[in-house]
C-alpha positions in Angstrom: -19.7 22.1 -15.0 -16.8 23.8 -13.2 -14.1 21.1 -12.2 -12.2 22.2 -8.8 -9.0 20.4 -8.0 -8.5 18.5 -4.6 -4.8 17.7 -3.3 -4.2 13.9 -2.9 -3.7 14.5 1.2 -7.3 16.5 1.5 -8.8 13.4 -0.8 -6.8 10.5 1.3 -7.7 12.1 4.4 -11.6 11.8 3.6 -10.5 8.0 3.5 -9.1 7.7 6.4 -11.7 9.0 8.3 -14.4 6.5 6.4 -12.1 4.1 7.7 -11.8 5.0 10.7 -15.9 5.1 11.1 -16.1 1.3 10.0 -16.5 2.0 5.7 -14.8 0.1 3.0 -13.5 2.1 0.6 -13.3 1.3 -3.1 -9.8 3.5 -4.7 -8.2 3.5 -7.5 -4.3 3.1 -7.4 -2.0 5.9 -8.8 1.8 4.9 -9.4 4.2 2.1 -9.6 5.4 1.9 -6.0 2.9 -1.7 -5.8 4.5 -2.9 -9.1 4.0 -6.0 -10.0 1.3 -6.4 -8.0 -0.8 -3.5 -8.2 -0.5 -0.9 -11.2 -1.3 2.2 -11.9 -5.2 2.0 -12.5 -5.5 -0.8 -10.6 -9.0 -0.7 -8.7 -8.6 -1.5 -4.6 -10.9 -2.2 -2.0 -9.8 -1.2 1.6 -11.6 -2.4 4.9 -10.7 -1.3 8.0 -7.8 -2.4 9.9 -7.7 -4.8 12.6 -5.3 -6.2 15.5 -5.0 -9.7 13.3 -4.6 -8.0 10.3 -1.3 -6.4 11.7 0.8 -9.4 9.9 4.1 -9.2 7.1 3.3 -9.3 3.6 -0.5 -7.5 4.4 -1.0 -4.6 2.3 -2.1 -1.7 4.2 -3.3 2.0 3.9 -1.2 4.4 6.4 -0.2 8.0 6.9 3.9 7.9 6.5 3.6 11.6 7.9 4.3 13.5 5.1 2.0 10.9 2.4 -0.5 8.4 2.8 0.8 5.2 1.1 -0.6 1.5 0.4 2.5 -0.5 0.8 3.5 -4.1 2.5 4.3 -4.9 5.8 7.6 -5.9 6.3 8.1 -6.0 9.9 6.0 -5.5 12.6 6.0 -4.9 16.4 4.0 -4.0 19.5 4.1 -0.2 19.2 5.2 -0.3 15.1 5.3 -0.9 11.6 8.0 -1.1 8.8 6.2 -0.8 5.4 7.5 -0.8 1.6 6.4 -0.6 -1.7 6.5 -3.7 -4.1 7.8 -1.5 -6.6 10.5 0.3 -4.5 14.4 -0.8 -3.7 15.0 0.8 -1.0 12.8 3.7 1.6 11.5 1.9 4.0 8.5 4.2 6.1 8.5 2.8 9.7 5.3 4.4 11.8 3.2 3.6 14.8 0.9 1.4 14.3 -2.3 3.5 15.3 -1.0 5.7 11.4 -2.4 2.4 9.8 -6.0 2.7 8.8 -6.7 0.0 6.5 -6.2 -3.1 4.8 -6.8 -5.0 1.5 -7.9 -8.7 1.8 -5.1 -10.2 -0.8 -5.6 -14.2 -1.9 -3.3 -16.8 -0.5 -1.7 -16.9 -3.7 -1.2 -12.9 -3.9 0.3 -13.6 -0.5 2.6 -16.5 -1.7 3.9 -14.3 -4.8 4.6 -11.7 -2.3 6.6 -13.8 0.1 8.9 -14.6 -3.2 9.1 -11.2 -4.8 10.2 -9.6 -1.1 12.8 -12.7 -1.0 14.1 -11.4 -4.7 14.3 -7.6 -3.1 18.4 -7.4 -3.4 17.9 -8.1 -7.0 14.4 -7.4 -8.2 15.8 -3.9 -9.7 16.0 -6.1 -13.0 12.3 -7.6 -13.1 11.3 -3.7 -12.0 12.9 -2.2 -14.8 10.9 -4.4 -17.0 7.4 -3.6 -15.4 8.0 -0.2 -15.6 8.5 0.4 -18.9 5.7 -1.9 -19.8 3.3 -0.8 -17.5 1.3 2.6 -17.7 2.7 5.3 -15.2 
C-alpha cells in the first residue's frame, strides 16, 4: 500500500472544519509545548468551542496564523485571546477569538494544577528541563 504524506496544516485544517460543523475530534498530541500536562503521544479529545468556554486556563485548539496550536488561555477579551503553551517560557500567540475552534473538557483538578504551574511561569524553566529530558519528543 502506497503511503502519501500530508502537511500538519492540510491535516489540522480537516479538523477545524469538523469542528466547525459540530464534530469532536479524537487527536493525538505531537510535541512538548503542553509539557507537563500533555506529552508527546498523549491522546485528546476536542469539542467544539463555545461562548462559556472562552475562560483562562481552558485549553483550546486555534489557528495562530502561521500554525494551528492547542495551548492555554491566558488572557482573554471581547474581540481576543492570549494563548501559551504549558511547556513554553516565553511566545505568547494573541488572535481573535473567532481563530479558536475548539476545546478540551480538562477536570477541575487538571484545571487547579494549571492555575499553579502558570503561577510558577517566571521559574518553571527548571521543572521543564526535567520533563523534557524524561519525556519522549
Amino acid at each position: 500500500m502506497e503511503q502519501k504524506r500530508t502537511s500538519n496544516r492540510e491535516v489540522f485544517s480537516v479538523v477545524r472544519d469538523l469542528l466547525l460543523e459540530g464534530s469532536n475530534v479524537t487527536a493525538k498530541v505531537k510535541g512538548q509545548s503542553m509539557l507537563p500536562f500533555f506529552r508527546s503521544g498523549s491522546i485528546v479529545t476536542l469539542r467544539p468551542i463555545r461562548e462559556e468556554d472562552f475562560k483562562r486556563l481552558g485549553v483550546v485548539f486555534a489557528d495562530t496564523g502561521r500554525n494551528f496550536v492547542i495551548h492555554r488561555i491566558i488572557e482573554v477579551d471581547e474581540q481576543s485571546v492570549t494563548l501559551l503553551g504549558d511547556g513554553n517560557i516565553y511566545g505568547t500567540e494573541r488572535m481573535a477569538r473567532n481563530k479558536v475552534y475548539g476545546v478540551i473538557d480538562c477536570s477541575a483538578v487538571h484545571l487547579f494544577f494549571a492555575r499553579i504551574w502558570l503561577w510558577m511561569r517566571p521559574v518553571r524553566r527548571f521543572p521543564l528541563a526535567i520533563f523534557r529530558r524524561v519525556t519522549p519528543k
